[in-house]
C-alpha positions as CSV (number, residue, x, y, z in Angstrom):
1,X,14.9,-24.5,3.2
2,X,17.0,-26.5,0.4
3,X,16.6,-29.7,-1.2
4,X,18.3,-32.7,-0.9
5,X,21.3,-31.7,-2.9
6,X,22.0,-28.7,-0.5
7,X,20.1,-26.3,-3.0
8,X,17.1,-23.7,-2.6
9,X,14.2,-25.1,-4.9
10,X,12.8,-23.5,-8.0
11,X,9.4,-22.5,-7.7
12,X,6.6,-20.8,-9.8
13,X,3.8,-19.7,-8.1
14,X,1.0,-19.1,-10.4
15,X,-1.6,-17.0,-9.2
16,X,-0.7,-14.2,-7.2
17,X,-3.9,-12.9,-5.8
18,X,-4.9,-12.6,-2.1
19,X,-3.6,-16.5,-1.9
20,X,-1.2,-16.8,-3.9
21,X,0.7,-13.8,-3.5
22,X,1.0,-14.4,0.0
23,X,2.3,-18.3,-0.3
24,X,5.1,-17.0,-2.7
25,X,6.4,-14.5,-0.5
26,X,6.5,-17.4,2.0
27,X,8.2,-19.3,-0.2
28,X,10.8,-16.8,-0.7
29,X,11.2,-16.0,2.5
30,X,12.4,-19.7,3.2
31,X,15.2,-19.4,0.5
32,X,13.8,-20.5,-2.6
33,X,14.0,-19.3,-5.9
34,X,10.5,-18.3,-7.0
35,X,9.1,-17.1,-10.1
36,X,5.3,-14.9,-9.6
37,X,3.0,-15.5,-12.7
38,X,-0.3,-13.8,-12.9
39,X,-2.4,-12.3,-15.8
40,X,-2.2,-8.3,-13.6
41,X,1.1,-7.6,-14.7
42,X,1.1,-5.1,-11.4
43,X,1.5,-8.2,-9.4
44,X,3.9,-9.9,-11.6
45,X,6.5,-6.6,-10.8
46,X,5.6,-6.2,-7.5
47,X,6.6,-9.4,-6.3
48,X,10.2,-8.6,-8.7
49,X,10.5,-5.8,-7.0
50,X,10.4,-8.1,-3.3
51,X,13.1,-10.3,-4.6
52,X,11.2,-13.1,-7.2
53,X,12.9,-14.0,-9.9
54,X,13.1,-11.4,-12.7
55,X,13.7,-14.1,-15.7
56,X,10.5,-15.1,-18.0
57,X,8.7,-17.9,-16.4
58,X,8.6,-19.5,-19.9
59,X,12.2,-20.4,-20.1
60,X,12.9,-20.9,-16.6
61,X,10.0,-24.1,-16.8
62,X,12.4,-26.5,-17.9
63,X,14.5,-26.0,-14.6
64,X,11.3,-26.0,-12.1
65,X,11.0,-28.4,-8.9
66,X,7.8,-27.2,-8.3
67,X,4.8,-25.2,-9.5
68,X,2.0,-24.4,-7.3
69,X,-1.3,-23.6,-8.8
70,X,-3.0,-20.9,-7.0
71,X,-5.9,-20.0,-9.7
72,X,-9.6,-19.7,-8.7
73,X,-11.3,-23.4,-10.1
74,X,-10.5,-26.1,-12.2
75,X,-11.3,-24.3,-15.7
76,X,-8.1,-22.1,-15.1
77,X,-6.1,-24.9,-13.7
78,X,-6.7,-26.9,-16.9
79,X,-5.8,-23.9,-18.9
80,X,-2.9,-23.8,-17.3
81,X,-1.4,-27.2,-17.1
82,X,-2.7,-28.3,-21.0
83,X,-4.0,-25.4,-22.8
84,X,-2.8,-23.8,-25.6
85,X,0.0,-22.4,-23.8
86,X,-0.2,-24.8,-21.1
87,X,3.0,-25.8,-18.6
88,X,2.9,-28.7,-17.9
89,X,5.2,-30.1,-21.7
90,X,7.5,-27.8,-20.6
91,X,8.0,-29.3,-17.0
92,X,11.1,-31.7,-16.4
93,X,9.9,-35.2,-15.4
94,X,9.7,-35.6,-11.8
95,X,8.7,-31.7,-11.4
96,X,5.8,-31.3,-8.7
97,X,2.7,-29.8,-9.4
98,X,1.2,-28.3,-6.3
99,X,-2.7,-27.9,-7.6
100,X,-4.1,-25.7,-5.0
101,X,-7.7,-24.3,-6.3
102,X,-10.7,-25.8,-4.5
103,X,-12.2,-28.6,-7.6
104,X,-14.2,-31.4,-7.4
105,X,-12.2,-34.7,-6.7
106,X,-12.7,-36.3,-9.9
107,X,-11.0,-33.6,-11.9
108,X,-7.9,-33.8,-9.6
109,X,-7.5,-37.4,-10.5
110,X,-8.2,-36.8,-14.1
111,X,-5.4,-33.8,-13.9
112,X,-3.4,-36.1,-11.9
113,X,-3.5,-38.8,-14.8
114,X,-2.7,-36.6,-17.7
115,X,0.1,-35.1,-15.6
116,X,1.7,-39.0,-14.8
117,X,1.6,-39.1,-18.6
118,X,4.1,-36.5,-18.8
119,X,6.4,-38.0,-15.7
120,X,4.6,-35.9,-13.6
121,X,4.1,-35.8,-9.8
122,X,0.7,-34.1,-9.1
123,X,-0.5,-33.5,-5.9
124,X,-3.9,-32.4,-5.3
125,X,-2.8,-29.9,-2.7
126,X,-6.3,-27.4,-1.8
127,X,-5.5,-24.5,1.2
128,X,-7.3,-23.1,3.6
129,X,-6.6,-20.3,6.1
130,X,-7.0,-17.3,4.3
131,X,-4.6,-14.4,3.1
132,X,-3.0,-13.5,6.3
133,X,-2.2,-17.3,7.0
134,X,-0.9,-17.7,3.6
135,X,1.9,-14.9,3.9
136,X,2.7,-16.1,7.5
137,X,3.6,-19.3,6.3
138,X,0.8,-20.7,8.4
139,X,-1.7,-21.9,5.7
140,X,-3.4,-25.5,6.3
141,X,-3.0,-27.7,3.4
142,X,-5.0,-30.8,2.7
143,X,-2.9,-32.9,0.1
144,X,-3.0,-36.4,-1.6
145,X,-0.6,-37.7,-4.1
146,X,2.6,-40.3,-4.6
147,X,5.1,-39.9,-1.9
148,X,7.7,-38.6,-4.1
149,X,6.1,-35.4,-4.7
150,X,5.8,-35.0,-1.2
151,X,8.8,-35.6,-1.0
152,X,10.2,-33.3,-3.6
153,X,7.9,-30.8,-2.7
154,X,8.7,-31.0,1.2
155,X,10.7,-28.0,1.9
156,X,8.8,-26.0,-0.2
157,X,5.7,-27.2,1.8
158,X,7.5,-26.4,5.4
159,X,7.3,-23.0,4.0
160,X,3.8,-22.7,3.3
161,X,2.1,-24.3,5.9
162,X,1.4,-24.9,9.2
163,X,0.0,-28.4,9.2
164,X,0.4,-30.2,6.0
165,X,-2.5,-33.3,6.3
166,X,-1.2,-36.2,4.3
167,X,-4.5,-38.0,3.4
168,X,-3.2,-40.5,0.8
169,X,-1.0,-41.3,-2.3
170,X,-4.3,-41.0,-4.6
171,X,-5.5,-37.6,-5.7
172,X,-8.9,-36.8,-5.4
173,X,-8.3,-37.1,-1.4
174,X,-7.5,-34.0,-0.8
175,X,-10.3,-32.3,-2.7
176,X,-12.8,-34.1,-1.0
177,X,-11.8,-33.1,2.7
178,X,-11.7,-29.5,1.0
179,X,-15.5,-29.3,0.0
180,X,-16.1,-30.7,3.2
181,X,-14.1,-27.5,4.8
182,X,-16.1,-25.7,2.0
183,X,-19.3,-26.9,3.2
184,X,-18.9,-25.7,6.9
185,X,-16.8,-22.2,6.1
186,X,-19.9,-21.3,3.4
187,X,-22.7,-22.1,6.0
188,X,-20.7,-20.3,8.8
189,X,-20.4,-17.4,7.2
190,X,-24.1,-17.1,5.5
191,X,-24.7,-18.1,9.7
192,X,-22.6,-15.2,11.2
193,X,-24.6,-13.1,8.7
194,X,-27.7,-13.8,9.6
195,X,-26.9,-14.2,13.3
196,X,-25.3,-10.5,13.0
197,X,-28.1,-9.0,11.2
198,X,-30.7,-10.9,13.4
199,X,-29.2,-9.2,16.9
200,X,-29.5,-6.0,14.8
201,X,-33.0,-6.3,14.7
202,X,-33.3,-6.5,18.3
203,X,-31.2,-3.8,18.9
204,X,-27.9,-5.2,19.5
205,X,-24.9,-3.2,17.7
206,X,-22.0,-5.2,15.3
207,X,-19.6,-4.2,17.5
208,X,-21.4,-5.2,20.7
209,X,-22.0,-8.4,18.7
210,X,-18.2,-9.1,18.0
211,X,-17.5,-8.4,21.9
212,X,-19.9,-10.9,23.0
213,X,-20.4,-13.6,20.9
214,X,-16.8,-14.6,19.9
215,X,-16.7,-15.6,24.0
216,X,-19.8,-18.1,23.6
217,X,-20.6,-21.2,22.2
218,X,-21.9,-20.2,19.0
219,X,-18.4,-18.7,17.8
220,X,-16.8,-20.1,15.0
221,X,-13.3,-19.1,12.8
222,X,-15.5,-17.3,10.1
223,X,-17.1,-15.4,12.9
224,X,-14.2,-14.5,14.5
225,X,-12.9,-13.7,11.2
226,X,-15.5,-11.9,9.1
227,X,-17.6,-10.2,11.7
228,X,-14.8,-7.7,12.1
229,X,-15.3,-6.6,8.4
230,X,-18.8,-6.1,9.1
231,X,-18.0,-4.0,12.0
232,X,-15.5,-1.9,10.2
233,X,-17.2,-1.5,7.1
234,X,-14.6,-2.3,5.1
235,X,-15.6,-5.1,2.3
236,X,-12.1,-5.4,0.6
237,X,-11.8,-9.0,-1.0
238,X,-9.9,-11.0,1.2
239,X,-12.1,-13.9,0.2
240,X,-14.5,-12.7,-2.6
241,X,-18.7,-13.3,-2.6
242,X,-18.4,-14.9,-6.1
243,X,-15.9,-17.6,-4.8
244,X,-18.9,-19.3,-3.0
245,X,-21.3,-20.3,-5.6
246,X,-18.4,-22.3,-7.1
247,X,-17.4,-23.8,-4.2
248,X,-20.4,-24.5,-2.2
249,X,-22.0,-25.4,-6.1
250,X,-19.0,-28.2,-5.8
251,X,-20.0,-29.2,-2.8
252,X,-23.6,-29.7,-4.1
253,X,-21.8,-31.6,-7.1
254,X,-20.0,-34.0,-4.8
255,X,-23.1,-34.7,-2.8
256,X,-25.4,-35.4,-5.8
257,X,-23.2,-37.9,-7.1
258,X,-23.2,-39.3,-3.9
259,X,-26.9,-39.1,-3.1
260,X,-26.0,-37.5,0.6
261,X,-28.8,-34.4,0.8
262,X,-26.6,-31.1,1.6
263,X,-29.7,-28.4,2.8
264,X,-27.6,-26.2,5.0
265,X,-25.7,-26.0,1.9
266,X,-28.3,-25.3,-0.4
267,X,-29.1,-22.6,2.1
268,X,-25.9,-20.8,2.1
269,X,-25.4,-21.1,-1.7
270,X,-28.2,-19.7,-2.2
271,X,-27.8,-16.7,-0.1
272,X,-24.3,-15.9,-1.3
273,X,-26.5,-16.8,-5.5
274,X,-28.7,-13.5,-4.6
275,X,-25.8,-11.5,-3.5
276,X,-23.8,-11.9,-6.4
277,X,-26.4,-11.3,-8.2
278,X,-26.9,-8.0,-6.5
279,X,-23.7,-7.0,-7.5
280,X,-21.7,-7.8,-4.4
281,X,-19.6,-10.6,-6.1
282,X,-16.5,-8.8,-5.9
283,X,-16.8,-7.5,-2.3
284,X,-15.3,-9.7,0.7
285,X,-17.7,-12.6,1.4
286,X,-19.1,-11.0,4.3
287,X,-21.3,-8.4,2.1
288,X,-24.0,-11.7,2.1
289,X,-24.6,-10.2,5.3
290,X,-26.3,-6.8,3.1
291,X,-28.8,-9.4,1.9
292,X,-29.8,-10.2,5.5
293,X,-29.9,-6.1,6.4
294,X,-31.5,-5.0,3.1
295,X,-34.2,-7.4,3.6
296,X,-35.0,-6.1,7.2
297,X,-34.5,-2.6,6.2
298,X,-31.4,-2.5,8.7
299,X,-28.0,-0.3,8.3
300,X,-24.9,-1.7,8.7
301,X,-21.9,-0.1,9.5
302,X,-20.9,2.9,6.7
303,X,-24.2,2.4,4.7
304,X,-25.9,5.4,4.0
């Protein structure tokens, strides 16, 4: 993967948590030069240790093509682009910044703005596919922005992702068609859940569940995807509780501004509200499903 002057790109990848860590191997792995940034210095020298660039981020900026953004919501990408020690002044112009948190759309075009000030080319860039996906190089990205940071970014994008969905040369796009993907993956899950937990009641196992359902017409991806967690017992973050009251509370910001009523929404945020709240937030998403069980006095698989 090399640019148009027969070179591999320079990359940061900032952000190297379940997401991120996985897009910069990718990213490697097609030829480029990428630097790992993250605040768990662990991560920072295990990604070294897989070939990322050992130099400090902070004076290979200057030199960048591209940084992608993998940090949890739009506080952090702000911080990061124009706080007190932000990037983005150090950036050449014409660098691309690949912003790939889930936000609401009218913060991407205000970071898009402030970053056209500086020469430069934003796109608002949100993923979706998970951790697996993301070190596969499979990831789905839904990005809007000028044509010449798609262009720019292009090889580094081939890298990433699966299907790249161009949805405009306006940010803000992008975001948008993510909080709609929001939407459904947050009900889905709080759905699967309850569906799960239900069947328990009546006497049907999780893993009789998982070898039934996922061949009818009420599957879905999260099914498919986060049943098996249930099953197994095993609530290792791959996608964290606490990252759905942000995203399905966007989604709920979007709508109101909007005046489109969102209830299946409101639902699922506030299932995923009450287990945070009963300290499940850092657990893999599918712990809402403990709500459900602890409510109905049911055992899941490796309680008790």
């Amino acid at each position: 993967m090399e640019n148009q002057q027969g070179s591999p790109l320079k990359v940061a990848v900032i952000g190297l948590g379940s997401m991120g860590y996985g897009m910069a191997q990718s990213a490697l792995r097609g030829g480029h030069r990428v630097w790992g940034s993250d605040i768990a210095r662990d991560q920072v020298d295990r990604f070294r240790a897989e070939g990322g660039e050992a130099g400090p981020l902070a004076v290979a900026l200057p030199e960048l093509d591209v940084i992608a953004l993998v940090v949890l919501n739009a506080a952090q990408t702000e911080d990061v682009l124009f706080g007190t020690d932000g990037v983005a002044r150090h950036l050449r112009p014409g660098a691309v910044i690949l912003s790939c948190a889930t936000v609401a759309p009218a913060f991407a075009r205000e970071m898009a703005a402030r970053s056209a000030e500086l020469g430069l080319l934003y796109l608002d860039a949100p993923i979706s596919g998970g951790a697996v996906k993301a070190a596969s190089g499979a990831l789905t990205i839904m990005a809007s922005g000028p044509e010449a940071g798609f262009s720019a970014a292009g090889p580094l994008l081939d890298c990433l992702a699966e299907r790249v969905f161009r949805l405009g040369d306006a940010a803000g796009a992008g975001s948008a068609m993510k909080a709609v993907n929001q939407l459904l993956a947050g009900v889905h899950i709080a759905a699967m859940a309850e569906a799960l937990t239900f069947g328990l009641s009546q006497g049907i196992t999780p893993d009789r569940f998982l070898d039934v359902i996922p061949q009818c017409a009420g599957t879905s991806w999260m099914l498919e995807n986060r049943a098996p967690h249930i099953v197994e017992g095993d609530y290792t973050p791959r996608s964290a509780v606490d990252i759905w009251p942000k995203d399905l509370g966007i989604v709920r910001e979007i709508a109101g501004a909007s005046g489109c009523r969102v209830p299946l929404a409101d639902a699922a945020l506030a299932r995923f509200r009450e287990a945070s709240a009963a300290g499940l937030g850092r657990e893999d998403d599918a712990a809402v499903a403990k709500i459900y069980a602890r409510e109905a006095g049911l055992d899941l698989p490796g309680d008790g």
